[in-house]
Each structure stands twice: as structure tokens, then as C-alpha cells.
N, C-alpha and C positions, 0 to 999 in steps of 0.2 A: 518823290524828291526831284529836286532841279538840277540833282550835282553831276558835274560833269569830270573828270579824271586823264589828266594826259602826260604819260612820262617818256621824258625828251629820252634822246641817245646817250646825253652824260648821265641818266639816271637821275635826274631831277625831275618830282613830279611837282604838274599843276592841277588844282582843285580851287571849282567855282560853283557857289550856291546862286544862282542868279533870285536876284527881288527886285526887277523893274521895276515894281509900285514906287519905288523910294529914289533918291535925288542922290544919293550918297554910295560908298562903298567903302570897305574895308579890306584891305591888303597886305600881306607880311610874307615876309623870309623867314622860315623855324628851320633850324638846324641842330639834330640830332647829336649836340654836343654841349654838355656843361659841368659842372665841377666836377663830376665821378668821371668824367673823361680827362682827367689831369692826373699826372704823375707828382711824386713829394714835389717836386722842383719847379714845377707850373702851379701849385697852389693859389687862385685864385685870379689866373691869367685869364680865362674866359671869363666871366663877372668886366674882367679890365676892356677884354676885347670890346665885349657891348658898348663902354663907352667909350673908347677910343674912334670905333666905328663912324662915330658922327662928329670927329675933330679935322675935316680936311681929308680929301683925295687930290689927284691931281689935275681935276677941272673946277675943283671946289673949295671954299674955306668953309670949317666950322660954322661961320656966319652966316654964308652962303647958303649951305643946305636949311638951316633953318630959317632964314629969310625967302628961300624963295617957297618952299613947304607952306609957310605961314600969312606967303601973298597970295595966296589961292585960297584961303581960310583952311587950311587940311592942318592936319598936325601928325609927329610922330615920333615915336620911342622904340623903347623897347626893352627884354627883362631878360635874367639869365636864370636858367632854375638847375636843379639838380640832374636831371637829363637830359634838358635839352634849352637854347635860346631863340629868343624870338626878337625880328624887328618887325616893326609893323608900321601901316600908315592910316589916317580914316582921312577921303576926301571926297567932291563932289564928281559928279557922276564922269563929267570932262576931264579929271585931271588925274585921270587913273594909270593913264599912262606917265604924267609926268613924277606921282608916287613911286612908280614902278623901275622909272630910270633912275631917282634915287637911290634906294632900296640897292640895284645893283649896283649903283657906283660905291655907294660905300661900303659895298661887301666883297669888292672886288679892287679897287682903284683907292683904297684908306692908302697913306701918307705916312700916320706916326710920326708924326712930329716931336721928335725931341721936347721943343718946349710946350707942349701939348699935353704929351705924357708925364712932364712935368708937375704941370699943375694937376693935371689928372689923378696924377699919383697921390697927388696931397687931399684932394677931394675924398678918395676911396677911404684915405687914412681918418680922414675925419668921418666919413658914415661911419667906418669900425666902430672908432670909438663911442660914436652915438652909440652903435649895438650896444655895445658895452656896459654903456649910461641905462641903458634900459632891459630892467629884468623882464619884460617882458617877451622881447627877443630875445635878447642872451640866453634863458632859459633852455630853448630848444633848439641853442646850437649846442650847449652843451648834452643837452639830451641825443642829439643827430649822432653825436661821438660818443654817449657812453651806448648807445645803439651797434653804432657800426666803429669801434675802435682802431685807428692803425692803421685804415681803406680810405680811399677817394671816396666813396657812399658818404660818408662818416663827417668828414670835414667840413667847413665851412663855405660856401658860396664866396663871401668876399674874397679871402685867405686871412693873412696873418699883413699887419702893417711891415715885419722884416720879409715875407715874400712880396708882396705888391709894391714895392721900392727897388725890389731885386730886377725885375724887369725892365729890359730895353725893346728896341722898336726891333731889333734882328728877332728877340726872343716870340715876342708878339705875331708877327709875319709867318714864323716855323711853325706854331701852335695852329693859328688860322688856315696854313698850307697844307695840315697835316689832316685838318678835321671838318674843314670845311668844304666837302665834296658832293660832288653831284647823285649819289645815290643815300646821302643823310640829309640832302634838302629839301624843302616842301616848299612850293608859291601855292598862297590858301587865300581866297577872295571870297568876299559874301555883299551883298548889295545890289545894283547896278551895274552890273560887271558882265562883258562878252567874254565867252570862254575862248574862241578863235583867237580874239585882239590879245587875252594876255599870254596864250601860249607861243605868239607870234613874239610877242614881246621877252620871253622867260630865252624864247631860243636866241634874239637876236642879241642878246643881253646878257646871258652866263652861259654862253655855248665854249667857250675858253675854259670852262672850268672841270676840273680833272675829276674822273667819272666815279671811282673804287678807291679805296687804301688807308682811309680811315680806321683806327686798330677799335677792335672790340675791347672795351671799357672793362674792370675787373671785378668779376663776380663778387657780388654780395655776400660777406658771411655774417647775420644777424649774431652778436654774439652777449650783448646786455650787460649793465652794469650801472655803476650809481656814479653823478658828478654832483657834491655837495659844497655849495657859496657860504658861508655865513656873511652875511654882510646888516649894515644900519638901515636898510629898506625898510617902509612901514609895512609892506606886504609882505608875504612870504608865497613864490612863486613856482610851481611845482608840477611837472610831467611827468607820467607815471606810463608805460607802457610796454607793449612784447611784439613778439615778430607779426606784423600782417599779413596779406596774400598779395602776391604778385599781377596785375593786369592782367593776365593771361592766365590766372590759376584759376582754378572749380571754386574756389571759394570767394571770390571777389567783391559779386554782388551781393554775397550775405553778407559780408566784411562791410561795404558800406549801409546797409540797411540795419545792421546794429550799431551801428555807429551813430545813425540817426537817431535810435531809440533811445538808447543809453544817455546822450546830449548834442541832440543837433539840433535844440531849440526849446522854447519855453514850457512845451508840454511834455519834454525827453525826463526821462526816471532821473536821472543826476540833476536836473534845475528842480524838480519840483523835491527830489529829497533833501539833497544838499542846500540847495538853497531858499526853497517855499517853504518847506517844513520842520529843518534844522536850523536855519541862518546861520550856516558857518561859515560864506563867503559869498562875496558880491556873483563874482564870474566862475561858472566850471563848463565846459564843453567837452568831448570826445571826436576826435579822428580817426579818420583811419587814410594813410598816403599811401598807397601802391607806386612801384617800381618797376623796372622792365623784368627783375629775377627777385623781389620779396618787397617785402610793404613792411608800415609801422602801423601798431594798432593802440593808441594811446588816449590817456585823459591830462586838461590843463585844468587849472584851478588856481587861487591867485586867494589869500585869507589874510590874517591881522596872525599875528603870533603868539595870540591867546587859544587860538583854535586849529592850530596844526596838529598837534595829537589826535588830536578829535576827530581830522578832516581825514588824514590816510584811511583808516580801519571802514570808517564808512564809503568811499570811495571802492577800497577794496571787495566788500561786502557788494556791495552794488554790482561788480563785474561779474564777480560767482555767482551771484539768483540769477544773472541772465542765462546763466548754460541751463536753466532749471524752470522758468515760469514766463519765458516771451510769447506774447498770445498774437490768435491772427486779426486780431482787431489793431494792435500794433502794428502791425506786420502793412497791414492794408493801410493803414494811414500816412506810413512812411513810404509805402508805394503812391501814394498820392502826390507826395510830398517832394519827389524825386521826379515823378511824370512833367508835374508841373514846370520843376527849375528846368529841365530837358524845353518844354513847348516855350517857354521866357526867353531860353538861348537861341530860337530859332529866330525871335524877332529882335534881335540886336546883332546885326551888320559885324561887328569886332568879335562880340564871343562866339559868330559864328563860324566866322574865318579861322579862330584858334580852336576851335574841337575839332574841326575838319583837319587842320594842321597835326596835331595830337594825335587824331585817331589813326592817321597815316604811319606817323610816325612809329605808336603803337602798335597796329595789329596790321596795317601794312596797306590799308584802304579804310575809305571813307564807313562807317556803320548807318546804316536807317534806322531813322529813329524808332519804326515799328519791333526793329529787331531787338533794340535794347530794351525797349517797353515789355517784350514777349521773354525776354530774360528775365529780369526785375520780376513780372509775375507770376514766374515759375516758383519764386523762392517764399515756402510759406514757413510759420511759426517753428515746426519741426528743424528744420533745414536752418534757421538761424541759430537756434538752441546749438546744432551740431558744429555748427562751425565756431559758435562761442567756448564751446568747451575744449576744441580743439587749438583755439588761440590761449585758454584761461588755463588751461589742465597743462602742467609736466613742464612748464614753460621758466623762460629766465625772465625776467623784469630787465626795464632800462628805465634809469629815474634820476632825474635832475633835479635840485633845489634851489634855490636862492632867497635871501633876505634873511630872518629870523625864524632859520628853522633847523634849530637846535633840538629841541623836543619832535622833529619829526622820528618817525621809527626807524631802528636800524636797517640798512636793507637786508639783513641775514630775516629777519619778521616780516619783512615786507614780501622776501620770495619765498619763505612758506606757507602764503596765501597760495602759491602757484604750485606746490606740489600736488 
């Protein structure tokens, strides 16, 4: 590997993949804070932060930043997830630096403008409501909260349109002061990129920023449950799922390698029964999310409301054969399957800079990809079986509905599949 790892005195670390071959790089700020790091009261402040971030500092207008990003041909964003956010930039091999003096200006030097936040505000309200508009998301926020009920885990990433109104530019300022520290920060570069020049730049450029005191986030209590929509949708849209494993737990890498079996693609047991062989719905897939302290381990599915009865019991069935008949032919092909998307991220500049970012994040340093390869095929047929049953046995469901699915099963039927 090329990567190279250096953490400043406030506890900001830098991580660089160097790939001379290439003209380009890719650069961002991850910051180990995002909606599960909110109190009732900040609901969906971080999501705001993200874009606030790029409305004006005070060498900059919102215009500004993306006008001059944009004369250099580079571009740049950025996303807020459950644990953590990210800004990022992708530019040409020369302008790495001036990506980089952005990035800290507006992570350091943002404005908040009153009439910025303004409109801002009204923008977020309007994504809600798209959510809203569409069972296809809305499904699994309400799935996220009948998951983790009453928790930050639990909640929604945007917030609520009466919280995201609630916020002013003081309110904004205290949340970013609190969580955005130098020991929950990561600069992650992949491309073209000297590792010297950007840790020159990481110090001469967020050396101000306060090193500790970020609070730890509040434990996960997976606890399940059912959130059911009846609504006039021609689909009926529907998550069905139970506690996963945590990044850090024994069971991880079996947790996603059944995941892929069960539906992580056209030849997974759920597309070819559910839907090659049944035709009871266009889409069904399985996930599994890992968290810093527990994971979700779930299936989506999306039918007409002639065949929802039909689709639960089979779905269900399908989870239980898996603690019962995964073979290592399976087993190896989604090892395959998994190597591959690993060797793909290496040759893209952006998603390499955001796994290096993540895995910081997560486990606290960079991982080789040998090492993950060498995990991955430790785990054979046996070893998935036991963690499926482990997930599938003695467990509570969390299931979400939406559309026309009246005739779905009660949950009290649905969770004595899991006794």
C-alpha cells in the first residue's frame, strides 16, 4: 500500500493513497458526527450544518466558493450519514491545495447568514417532504425508528420540518463547536496527492481548532417494532428486519456475506425465489448496516397489493433455511464478489479517499486490503449458518409498511417466525 497516516497535535489525522499515474485527486473533511450525535433538541442540525457550510464564510460568498471550485474544473459536496459527515472535493492534480483551503474555510470560517439559513431552511423542508412523497425512502425511516425507538440512532437524518425551522445561526455555531474537533477529524486524499504538502497544509489550516471534548454519542438499544402507513400507493413497500452486528463485533463479516447471499444481487436466493420464480414483486434486496455499537440486518421489497400476504411468509421462510442450508459454493462466490468491489474502490480516487476516511474513523487506522481479504476468507458456510441463526433465532423484528398493506401479517405472526 501507498498510505501514508499522520496525526497533527490537535488530533487531526491525515491519510493519503498516493496514485501518480492519474491527473486528478480526491480530498475531504469526515467528521465523526452526525444525526445519532444530536440531542431531541438539535434533531437534524447536523444534515443543516452540511449545508450551511457552503453558504458564505468570511473571505467567501456561497457564490464564491462554488465559482472558484468550478474554475479550476473540480467540484464539490458533501453528505451527512448516521455517524459521521463528510465534505469532500475531486480536483486536478494542481489545485489540491486550493480544494484544501476551501474545505477549511468553510469548516472553520462559515458565516450563517441569517438570510441563507433562511432559504436553507426552506430547501431542507422541501427535501422532507419529497421523503415523504416517496414510499420508497420514507419506508426506512420509519423502519430506522421502529428499530431504534426514542434514540438519536432511531431518528431521521434531516429531522422534522418543526425542528429544522427551530434553528438559528448561534444554535448552529454551538453544535459545530461542540463536535467538530480535532480528534473526531479525518483529511483523507487519494489520487495525485503528496502526503508532506497536505499535512503542511491540514496544520497550517486547522491548527485553531480545539483538540478533545466532543461527548460520546448514546448507546444503541436495538429494540424493534412495527410502523404501519396504509396509504393509496400502487406498491406496497416494506422492510422487515432484526438487530445486526456492530463493525467491531465477531460477526460482521458473516453479517455481510449473508446479506449478499440472501439479496445482494440477481443470483441471491430472494431475487431468484421471490422474484424469478414466484413473481411476487419487481424489487427485493437484503442489507445489513453496521454501526459503531450494533447493525440492522434487514430485507426491502416493494409488490402490488394483490401479493402482500403471499410476499411476508415467503420472505420469512427464506431467512430460516438460511441458518439451515448455506453452502460453500455460496459462500465463495460472494467472496468473490466482495474482493472484487474492494479491488474497484481502489481505482477510483473519491471512494478511495472515503474508505480510508471510515476506516479511521472506525477502527481507528487505515485497514490493508490484504487484511480484509484474509478476513472475508476465513468465514466459510458453517460460520455464516451460525451467525444467521444467531441473528434469525430468539430475536424481535422491526418492520415498516407502507401503501396497500392491509392484508400484510400481523406483527405478533410476523415475530413468531423469530422465536
Amino acid at each position: 500500500m501507498t498510505v501514508q497516516t499522520t496525526t497533527l497535535d490537535n488530533g487531526m489525522t491525515v491519510i493519503t493513497d498516493a496514485m501518480p499515474h492519474l491527473e486528478s485527486a480526491a480530498l475531504g473533511v469526515w467528521v465523526k458526527s452526525g444525526s445519532r450525535s444530536e440531542t431531541v433538541d438539535e434533531h437534524g442540525v447536523s444534515h443543516l450544518l452540511e449545508h450551511m457550510a457552503f453558504k458564505g464564510t468570511k473571505t467567501r460568498s456561497a457564490r464564491e466558493i462554488a465559482e472558484t471550485i468550478e474554475s479550476v474544473g473540480g467540484d464539490i459536496n458533501a453528505a451527512t450519514s448516521i455517524e459521521h459527515t463528510g465534505y469532500f472535493a475531486r480536483v486536478l492534480k494542481d489545485d489540491v491545495g486550493l480544494a484544501g483551503d476551501i474545505l477549511a474555510d468553510i469548516l472553520q470560517n462559515s458565516v450563517f447568514d441569517e438570510n441563507e439559513l433562511a432559504r436553507e431552511q426552506r430547501v431542507i423542508c422541501q427535501e422532507i417532504g419529497a421523503t415523504h412523497d416517496n414510499p420508497d425512502d420514507h419506508v426506512f425511516d420509519l423502519f430506522q425508528e421502529a428499530a431504534f425507538p426514542d434514540q438519536p440512532i432511531g431518528r431521521t437524518i434531516l429531522g422534522t420540518e418543526t425542528s429544522v425551522r427551530g434553528f438559528n445561526a448561534d444554535s448552529i455555531r454551538s453544535y459545530m463547536d461542540t463536535h467538530y474537533v480535532g480528534d473526531r477529524m479525518v483529511i483523507s486524499a487519494a489520487g495525485n496527492v503528496n502526503h508532506d504538502e497536505l499535512v503542511d497544509l491540514a496544520h497550517d489550516r486547522f491548527h485553531m481548532l480545539k483538540p478533545t471534548g466532543a461527548p460520546v454519542p448514546e448507546t444503541a438499544r436495538y429494540i424493534g417494532g412495527e410502523y404501519r402507513e396504509v396509504s393509496d400507493h400502487e406498491q406496497a413497500h416494506i422492510v422487515l428486519g432484526l438487530e445486526g452486528r456492530a463493525y467491531n463485533s465477531d460477526g460482521f463479516y458473516a453479517a455481510q456475506i449473508l446479506s449478499t447471499i440472501l439479496g445482494g444481487g440477481m443470483s441471491s436466493r430472494l431475487f431468484q425465489e421471490v422474484r424469478e420464480r414466484r413473481g411476487l414483486c419487481y424489487s427485493v434486496y437484503a442489507f445489513h448496516w453496521a454501526f459503531a455499537d450494533s447493525g440492522i440486518f434487514g430485507v426491502a421489497a416493494a409488490t402490488g397489493a394483490e401479493d402482500v400476504a403471499e410476499l411476508l411468509p415467503v420472505l420469512l421462510d427464506e431467512l430460516q433455511r438460511s441458518t439451515q442450508d448455506i453452502t460453500d459454493a455460496e459462500v465463495a462466490r460472494v467472496r468473490a464478489q466482495i474482493r472484487a468491489g474492494l479491488l474497484m474502490s481502489l481505482e477510483s480516487p473519491s471512494a478511495r479517499a472515503g474508505q480510508l476516511a471510515r476506516q479511521q474513523i472506525l477502527w481507528g487506522r487505515p485497514i490493508e486490503l490484504q487484511e480484509t481479504v484474509d478476513r472475508i476468507n476465513r468465514i466459510d458456510a458453517e460460520r455464516v449458518k451460525h451467525v444467521a441463526g444467531q441473528i434469525f433465532k430468539d430475536a424481535k423484528p422491526a418492520v415498516a409498511g407502507i401503501g396497500p398493506v392491509k392484508s400484510m401479517p400481523d406483527y405478533a405472526r410476523i415475530a413468531d417466525h423469530f422465536k
